[in-house]
TORPA-4810 file (N, C-alpha, C, O; in nm, 3 decimals):
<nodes>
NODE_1_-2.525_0.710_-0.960_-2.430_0.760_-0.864_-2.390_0.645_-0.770_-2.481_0.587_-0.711_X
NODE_2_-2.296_0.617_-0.757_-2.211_0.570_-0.656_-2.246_0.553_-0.525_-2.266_0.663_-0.474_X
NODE_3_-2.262_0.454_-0.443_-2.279_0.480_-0.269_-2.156_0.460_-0.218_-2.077_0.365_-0.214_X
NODE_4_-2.159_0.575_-0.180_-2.040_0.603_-0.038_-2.046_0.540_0.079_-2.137_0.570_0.156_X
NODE_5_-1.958_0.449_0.110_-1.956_0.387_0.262_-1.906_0.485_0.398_-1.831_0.581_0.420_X
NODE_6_-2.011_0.386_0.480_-1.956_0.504_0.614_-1.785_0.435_0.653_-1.739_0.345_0.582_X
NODE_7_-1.733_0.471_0.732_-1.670_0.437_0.858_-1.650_0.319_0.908_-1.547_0.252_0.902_X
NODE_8_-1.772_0.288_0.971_-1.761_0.123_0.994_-1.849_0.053_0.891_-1.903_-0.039_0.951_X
NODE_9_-1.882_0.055_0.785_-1.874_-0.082_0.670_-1.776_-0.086_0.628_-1.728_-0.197_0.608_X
NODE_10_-1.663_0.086_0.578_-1.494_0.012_0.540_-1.420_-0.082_0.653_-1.346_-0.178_0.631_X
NODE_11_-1.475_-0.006_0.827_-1.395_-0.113_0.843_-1.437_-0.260_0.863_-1.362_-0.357_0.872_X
NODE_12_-1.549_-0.256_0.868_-1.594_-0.428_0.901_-1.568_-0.497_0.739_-1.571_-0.620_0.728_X
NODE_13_-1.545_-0.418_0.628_-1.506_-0.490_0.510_-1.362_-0.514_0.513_-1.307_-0.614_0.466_X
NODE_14_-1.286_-0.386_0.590_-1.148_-0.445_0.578_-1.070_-0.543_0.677_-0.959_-0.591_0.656_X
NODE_15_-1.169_-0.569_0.819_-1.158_-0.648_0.926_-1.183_-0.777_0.858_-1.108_-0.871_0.884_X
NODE_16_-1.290_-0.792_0.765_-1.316_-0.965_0.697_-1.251_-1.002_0.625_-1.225_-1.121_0.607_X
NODE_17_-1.189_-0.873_0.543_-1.091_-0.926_0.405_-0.945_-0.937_0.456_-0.857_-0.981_0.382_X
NODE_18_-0.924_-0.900_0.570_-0.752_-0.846_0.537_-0.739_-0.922_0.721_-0.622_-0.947_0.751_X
NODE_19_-0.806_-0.942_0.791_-0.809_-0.995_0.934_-0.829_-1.142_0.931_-0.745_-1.225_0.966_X
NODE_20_-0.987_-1.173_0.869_-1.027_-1.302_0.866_-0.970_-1.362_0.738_-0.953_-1.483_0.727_X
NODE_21_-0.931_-1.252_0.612_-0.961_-1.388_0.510_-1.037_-1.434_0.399_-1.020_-1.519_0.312_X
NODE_22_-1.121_-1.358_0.427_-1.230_-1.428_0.357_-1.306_-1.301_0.320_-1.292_-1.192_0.376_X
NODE_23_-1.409_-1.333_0.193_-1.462_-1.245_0.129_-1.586_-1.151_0.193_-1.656_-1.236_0.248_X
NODE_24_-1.618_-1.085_0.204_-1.740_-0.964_0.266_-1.861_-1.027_0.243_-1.878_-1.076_0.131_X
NODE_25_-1.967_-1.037_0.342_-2.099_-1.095_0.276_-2.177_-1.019_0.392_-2.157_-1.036_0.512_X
NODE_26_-2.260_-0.940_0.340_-2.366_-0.892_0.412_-2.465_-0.958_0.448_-2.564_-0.885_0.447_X
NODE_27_-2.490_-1.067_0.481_-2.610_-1.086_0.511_-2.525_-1.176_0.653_-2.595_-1.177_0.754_X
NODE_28_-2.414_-1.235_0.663_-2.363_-1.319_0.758_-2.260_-1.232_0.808_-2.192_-1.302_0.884_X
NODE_29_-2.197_-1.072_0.802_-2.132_-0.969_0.867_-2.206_-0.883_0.890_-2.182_-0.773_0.841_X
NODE_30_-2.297_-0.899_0.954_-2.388_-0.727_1.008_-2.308_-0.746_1.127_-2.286_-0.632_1.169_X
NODE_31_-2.243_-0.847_1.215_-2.235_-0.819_1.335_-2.095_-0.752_1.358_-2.050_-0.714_1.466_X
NODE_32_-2.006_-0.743_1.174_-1.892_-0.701_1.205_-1.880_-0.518_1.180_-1.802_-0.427_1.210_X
NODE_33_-2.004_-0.535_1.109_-2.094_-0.364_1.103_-2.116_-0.266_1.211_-2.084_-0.151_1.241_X
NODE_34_-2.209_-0.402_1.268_-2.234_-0.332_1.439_-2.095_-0.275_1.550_-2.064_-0.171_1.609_X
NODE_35_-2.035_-0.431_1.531_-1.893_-0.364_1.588_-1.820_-0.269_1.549_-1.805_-0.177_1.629_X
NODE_36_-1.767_-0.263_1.447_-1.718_-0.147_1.391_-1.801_-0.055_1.393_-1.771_0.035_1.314_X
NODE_37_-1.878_-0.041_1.439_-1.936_0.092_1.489_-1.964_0.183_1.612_-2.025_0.287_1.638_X
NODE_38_-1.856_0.050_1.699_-1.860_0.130_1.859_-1.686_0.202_1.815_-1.615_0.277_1.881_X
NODE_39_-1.668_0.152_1.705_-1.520_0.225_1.711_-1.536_0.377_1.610_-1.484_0.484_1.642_X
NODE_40_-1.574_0.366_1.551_-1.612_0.509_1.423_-1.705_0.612_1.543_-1.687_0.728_1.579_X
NODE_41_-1.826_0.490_1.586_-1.913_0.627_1.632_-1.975_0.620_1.758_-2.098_0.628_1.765_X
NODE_42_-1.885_0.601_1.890_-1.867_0.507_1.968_-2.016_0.572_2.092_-2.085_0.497_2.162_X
NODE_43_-2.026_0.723_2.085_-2.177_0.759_2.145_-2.096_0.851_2.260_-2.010_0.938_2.266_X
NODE_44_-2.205_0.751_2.367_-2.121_0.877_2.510_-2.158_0.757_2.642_-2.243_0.672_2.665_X
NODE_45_-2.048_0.808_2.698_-2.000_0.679_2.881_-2.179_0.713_2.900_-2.263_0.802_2.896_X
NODE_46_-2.155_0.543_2.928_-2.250_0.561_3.020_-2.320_0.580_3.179_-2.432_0.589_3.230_X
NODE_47_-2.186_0.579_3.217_-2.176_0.650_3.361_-2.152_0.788_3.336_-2.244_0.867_3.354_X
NODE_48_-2.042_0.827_3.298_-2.038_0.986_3.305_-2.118_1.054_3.217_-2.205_1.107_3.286_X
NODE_49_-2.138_1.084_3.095_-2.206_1.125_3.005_-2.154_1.137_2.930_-2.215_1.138_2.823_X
NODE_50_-1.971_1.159_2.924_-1.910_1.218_2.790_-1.892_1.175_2.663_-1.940_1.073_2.612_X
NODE_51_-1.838_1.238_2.626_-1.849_1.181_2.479_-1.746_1.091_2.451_-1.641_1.117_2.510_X
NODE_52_-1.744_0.974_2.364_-1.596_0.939_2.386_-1.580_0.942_2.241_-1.659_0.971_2.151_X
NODE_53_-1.394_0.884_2.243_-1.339_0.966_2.146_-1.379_0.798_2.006_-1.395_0.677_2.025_X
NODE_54_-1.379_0.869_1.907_-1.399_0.768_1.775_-1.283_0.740_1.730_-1.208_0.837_1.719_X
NODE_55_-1.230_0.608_1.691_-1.094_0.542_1.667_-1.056_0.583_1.501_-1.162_0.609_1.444_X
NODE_56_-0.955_0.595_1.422_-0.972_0.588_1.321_-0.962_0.437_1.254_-0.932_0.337_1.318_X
NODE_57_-0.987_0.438_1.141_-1.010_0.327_1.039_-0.890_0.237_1.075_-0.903_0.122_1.116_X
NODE_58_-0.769_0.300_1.056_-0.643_0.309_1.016_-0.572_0.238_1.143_-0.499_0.139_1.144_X
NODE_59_-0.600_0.290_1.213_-0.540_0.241_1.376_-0.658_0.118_1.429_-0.621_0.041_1.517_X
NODE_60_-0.742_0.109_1.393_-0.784_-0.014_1.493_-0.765_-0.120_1.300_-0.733_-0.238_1.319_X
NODE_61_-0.773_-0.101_1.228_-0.686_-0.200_1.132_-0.568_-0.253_1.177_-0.556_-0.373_1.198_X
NODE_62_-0.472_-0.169_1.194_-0.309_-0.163_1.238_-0.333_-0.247_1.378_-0.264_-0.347_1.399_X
NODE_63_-0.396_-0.220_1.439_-0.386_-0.233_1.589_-0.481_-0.418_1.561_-0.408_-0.486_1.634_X
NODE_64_-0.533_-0.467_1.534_-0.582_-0.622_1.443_-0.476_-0.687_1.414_-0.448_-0.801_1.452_X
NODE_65_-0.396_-0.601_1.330_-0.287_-0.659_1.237_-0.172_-0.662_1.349_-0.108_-0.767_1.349_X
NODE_66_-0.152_-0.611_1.400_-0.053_-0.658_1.542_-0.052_-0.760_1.632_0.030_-0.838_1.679_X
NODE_67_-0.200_-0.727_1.644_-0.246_-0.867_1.746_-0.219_-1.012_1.638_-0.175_-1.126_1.659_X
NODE_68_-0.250_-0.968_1.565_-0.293_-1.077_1.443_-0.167_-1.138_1.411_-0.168_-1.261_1.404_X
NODE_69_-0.033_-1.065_1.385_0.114_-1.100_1.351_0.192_-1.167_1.479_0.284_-1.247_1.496_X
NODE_70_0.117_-1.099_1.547_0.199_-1.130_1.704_0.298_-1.016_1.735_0.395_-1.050_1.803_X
NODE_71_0.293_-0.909_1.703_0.370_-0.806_1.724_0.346_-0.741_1.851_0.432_-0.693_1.925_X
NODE_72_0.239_-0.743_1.866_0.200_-0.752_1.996_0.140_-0.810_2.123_0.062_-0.905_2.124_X
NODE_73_0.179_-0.753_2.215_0.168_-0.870_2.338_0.056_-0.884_2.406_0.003_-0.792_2.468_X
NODE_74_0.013_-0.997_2.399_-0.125_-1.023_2.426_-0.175_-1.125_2.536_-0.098_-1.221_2.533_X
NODE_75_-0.276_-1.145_2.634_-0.282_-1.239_2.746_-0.406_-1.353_2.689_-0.524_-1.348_2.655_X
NODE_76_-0.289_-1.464_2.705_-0.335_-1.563_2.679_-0.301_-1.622_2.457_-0.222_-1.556_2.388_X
NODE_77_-0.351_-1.701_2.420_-0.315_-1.725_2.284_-0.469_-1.762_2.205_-0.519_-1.874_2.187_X
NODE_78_-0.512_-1.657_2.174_-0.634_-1.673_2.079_-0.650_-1.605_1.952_-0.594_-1.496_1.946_X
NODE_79_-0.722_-1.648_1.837_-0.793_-1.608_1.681_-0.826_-1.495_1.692_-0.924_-1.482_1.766_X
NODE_80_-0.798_-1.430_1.662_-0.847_-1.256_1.660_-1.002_-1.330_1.580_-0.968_-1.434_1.524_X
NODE_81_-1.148_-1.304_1.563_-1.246_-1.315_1.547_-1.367_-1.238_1.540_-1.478_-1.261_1.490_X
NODE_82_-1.316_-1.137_1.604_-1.441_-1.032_1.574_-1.337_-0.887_1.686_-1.267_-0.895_1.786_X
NODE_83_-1.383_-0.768_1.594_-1.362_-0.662_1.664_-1.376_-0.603_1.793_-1.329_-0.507_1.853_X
NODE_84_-1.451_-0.686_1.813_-1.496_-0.678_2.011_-1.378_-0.722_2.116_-1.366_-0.696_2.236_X
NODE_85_-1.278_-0.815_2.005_-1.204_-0.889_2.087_-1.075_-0.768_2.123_-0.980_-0.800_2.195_X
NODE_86_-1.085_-0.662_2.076_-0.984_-0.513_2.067_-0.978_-0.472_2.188_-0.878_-0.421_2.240_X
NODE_87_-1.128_-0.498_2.262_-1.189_-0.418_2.380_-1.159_-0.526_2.491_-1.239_-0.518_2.584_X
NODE_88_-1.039_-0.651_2.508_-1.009_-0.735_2.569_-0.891_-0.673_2.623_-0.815_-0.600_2.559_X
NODE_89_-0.877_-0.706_2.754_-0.727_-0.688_2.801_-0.726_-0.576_2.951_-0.839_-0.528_2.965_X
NODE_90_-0.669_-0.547_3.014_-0.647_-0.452_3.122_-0.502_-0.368_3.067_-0.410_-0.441_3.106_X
NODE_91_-0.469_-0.305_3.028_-0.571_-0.188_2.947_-0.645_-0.201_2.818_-0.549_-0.220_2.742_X
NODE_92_-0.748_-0.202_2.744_-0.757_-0.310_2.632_-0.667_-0.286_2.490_-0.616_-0.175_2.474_X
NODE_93_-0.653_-0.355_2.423_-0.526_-0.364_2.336_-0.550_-0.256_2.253_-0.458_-0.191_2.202_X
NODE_94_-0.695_-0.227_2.231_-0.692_-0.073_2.124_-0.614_-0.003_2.201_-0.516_0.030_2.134_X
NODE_95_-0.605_0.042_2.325_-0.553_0.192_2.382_-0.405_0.141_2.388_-0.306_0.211_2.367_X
NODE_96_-0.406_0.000_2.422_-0.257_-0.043_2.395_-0.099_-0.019_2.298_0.023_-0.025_2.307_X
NODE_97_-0.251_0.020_2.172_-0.136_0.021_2.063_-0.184_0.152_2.011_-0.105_0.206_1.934_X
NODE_98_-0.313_0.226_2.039_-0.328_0.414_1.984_-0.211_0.471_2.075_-0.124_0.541_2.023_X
NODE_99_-0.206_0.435_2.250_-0.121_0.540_2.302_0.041_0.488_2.277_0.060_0.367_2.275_X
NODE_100_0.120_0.552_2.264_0.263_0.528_2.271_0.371_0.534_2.430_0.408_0.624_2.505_X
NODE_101_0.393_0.365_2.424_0.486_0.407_2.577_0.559_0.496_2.589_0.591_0.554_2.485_X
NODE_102_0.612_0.541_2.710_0.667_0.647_2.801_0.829_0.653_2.674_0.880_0.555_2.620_X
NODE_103_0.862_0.756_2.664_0.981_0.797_2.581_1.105_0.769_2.668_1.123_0.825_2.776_X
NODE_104_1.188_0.681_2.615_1.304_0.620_2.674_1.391_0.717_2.707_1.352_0.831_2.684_X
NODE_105_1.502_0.704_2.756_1.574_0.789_2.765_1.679_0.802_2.688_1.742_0.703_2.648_X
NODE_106_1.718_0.945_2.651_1.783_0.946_2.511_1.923_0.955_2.516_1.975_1.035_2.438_X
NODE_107_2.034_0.852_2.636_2.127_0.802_2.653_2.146_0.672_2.620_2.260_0.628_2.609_X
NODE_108_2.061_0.613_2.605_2.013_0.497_2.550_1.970_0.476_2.434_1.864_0.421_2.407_X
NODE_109_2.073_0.531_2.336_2.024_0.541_2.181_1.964_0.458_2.116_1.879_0.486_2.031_X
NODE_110_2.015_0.294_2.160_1.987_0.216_2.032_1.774_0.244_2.076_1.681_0.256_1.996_X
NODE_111_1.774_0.244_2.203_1.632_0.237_2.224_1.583_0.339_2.171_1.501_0.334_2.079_X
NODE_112_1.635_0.465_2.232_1.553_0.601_2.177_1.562_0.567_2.020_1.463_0.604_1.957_X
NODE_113_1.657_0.507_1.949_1.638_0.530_1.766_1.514_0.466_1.792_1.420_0.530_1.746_X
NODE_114_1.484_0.365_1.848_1.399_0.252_1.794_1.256_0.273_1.834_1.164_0.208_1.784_X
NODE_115_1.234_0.396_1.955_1.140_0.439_1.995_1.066_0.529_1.899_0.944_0.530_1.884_X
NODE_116_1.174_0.623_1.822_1.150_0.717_1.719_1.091_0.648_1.637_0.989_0.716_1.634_X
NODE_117_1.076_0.582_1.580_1.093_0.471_1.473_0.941_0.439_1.453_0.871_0.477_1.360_X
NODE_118_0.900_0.352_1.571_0.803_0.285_1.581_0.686_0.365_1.633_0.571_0.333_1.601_X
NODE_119_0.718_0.511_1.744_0.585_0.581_1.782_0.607_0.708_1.758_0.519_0.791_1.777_X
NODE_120_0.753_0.747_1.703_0.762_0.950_1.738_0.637_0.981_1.663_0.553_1.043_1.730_X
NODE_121_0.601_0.950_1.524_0.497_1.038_1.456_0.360_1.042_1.557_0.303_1.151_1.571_X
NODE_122_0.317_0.940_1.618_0.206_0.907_1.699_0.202_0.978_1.823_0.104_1.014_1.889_X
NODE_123_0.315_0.991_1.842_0.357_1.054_1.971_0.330_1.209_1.952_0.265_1.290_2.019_X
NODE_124_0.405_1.220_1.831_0.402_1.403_1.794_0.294_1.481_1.768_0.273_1.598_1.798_X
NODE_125_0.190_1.360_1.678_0.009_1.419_1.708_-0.055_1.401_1.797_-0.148_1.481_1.802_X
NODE_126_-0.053_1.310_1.901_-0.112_1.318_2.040_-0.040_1.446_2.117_-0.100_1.486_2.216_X
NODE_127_0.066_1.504_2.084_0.139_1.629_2.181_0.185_1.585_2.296_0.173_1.639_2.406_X
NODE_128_0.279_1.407_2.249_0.324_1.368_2.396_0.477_1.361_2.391_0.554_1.310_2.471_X
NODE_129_0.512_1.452_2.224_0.694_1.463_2.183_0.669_1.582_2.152_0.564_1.634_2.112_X
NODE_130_0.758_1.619_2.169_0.810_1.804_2.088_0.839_1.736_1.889_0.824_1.797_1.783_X
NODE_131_0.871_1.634_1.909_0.955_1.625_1.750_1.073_1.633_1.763_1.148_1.594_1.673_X
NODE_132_1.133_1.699_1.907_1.307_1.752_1.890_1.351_1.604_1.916_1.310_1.528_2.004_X
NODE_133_1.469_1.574_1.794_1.555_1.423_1.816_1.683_1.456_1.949_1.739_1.566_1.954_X
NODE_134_1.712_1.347_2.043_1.847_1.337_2.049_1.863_1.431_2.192_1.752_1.461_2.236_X
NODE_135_1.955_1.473_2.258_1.960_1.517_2.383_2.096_1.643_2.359_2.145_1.705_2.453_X
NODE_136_2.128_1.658_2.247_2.242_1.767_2.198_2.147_1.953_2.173_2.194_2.059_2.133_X
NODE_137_1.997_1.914_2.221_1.925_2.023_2.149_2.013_2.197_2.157_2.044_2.277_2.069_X
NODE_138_2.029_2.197_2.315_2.102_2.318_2.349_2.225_2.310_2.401_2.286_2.416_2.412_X
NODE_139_2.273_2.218_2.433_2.453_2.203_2.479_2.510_2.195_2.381_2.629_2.165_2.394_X
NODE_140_2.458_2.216_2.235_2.565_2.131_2.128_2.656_2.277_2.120_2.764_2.255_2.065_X
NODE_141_2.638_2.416_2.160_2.720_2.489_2.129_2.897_2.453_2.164_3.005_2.458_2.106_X
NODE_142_2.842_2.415_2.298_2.981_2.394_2.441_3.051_2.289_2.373_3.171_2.313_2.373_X
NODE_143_3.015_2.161_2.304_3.063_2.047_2.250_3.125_2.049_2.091_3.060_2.093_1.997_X
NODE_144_3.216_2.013_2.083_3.306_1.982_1.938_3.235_1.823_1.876_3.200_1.716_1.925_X
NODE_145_3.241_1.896_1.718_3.184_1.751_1.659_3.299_1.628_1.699_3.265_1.520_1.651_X
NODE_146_3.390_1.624_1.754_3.489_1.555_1.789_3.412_1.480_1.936_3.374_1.364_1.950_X
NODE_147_3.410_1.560_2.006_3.285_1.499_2.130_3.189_1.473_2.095_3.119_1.422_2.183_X
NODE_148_3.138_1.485_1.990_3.012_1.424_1.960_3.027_1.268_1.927_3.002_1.179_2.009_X
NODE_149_3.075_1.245_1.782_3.119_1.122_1.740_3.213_1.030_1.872_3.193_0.910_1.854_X
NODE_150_3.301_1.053_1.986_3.356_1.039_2.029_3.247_0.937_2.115_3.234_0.815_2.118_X
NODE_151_3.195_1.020_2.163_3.042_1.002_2.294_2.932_0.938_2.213_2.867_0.856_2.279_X
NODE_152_2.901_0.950_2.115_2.737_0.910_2.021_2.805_0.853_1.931_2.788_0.734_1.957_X
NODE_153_2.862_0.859_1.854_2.870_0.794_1.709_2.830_0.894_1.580_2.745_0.984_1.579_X
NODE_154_2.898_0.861_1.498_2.909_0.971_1.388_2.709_0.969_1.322_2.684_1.065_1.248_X
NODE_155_2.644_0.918_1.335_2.530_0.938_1.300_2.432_1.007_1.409_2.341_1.072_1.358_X
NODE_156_2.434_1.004_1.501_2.407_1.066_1.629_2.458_1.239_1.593_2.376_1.316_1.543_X
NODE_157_2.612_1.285_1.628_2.649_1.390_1.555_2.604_1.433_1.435_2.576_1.552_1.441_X
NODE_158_2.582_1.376_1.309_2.522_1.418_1.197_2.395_1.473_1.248_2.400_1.595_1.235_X
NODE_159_2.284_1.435_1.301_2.164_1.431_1.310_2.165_1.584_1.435_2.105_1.691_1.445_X
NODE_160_2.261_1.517_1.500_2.255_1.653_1.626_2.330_1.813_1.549_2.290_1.927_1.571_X
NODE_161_2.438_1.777_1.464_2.457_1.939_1.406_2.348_2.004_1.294_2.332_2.120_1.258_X
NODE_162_2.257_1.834_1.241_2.209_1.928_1.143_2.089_1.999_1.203_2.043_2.106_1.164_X
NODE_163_2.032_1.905_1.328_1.941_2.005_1.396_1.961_2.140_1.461_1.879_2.232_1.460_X
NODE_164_2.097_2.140_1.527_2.110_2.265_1.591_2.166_2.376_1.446_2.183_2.497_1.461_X
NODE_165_2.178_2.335_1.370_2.232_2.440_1.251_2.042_2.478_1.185_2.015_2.580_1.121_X
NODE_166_1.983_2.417_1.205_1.808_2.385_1.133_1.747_2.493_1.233_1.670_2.579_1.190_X
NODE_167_1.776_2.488_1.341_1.695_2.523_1.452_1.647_2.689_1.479_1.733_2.767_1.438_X
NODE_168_1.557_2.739_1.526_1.559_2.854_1.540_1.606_2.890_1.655_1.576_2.851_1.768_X
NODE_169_1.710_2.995_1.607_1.826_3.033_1.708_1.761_3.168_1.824_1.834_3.214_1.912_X
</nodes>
């Protein structure tokens, strides 16, 4: 039978292979074990008592690979090197890149598209978006697709009649 890995050996295997580079060796990565294991199974504050929350695999990978590309903005210019370095920063860069900034305002399309884009899904499982696109949700009755395209642009209108025609009335 097969051994099943926990949590943090996928991720300290996928932090060495796909972060550093270089091939997995257990006997010279226990310490990327250990780390990856304040993120899977992180315990409870030790001032307050609570519990805190466990990161997934997926997001502190992603959230490496940002720092790592430069996609994201970071203080000062250093080697990403070990998983500890996540827990750097005021606010530290994990919570940086799990939470999604404040939702633009949706007069400001090219941003709001680009906001959608990059955090709505993240946004929509934390319960910090409804999912509803666009600012036509309930005025679109009063407005002609003629004011729409006129004011937004014909893809803006597409997106806004097919929601209010989708929508429960």
């Amino acid at each position: 039978m097969a051994r099943e890995f926990g949590p943090a050996q996928v991720l300290a295997l996928l932090f060495v292979r796909h972060i550093l580079g270089r091939k997995f060796d257990i006997r010279s990565d226990k310490r990327h074990i250990r780390d990856a294991g304040e993120f899977t199974n992180p315990g409870r504050d030790t001032i307050t008592g609570e519990i805190l929350p466990a990161y997934s695999v997926d997001d502190v990978i992603m959230c490496a690979k940002a720092i790592q590309s430069g996609s994201m903005e970071v203080e000062g210019n250093f080697q990403l090197a070990s998983l500890k370095q996540l827990w750097w920063g005021s606010p530290p860069y994990i919570l940086r890149y799990i939470t999604p900034p404040d939702r633009p305002s949706v007069h400001d399309q090219v941003v709001y598209d680009n906001w959608v884009k990059a955090y709505g899904a993240r946004a929509f499982k934390m319960g910090l978006w409804d999912g509803v696109y666009g600012r036509w949700g309930s005025e679109i009755s009063g407005l002609s697709i003629a004011d729409l395209v006129m004011n937004c642009g014909i893809d803006v209108a597409r997106r806004s009649m097919y929601n209010y025609l989708t929508s429960k009335r």
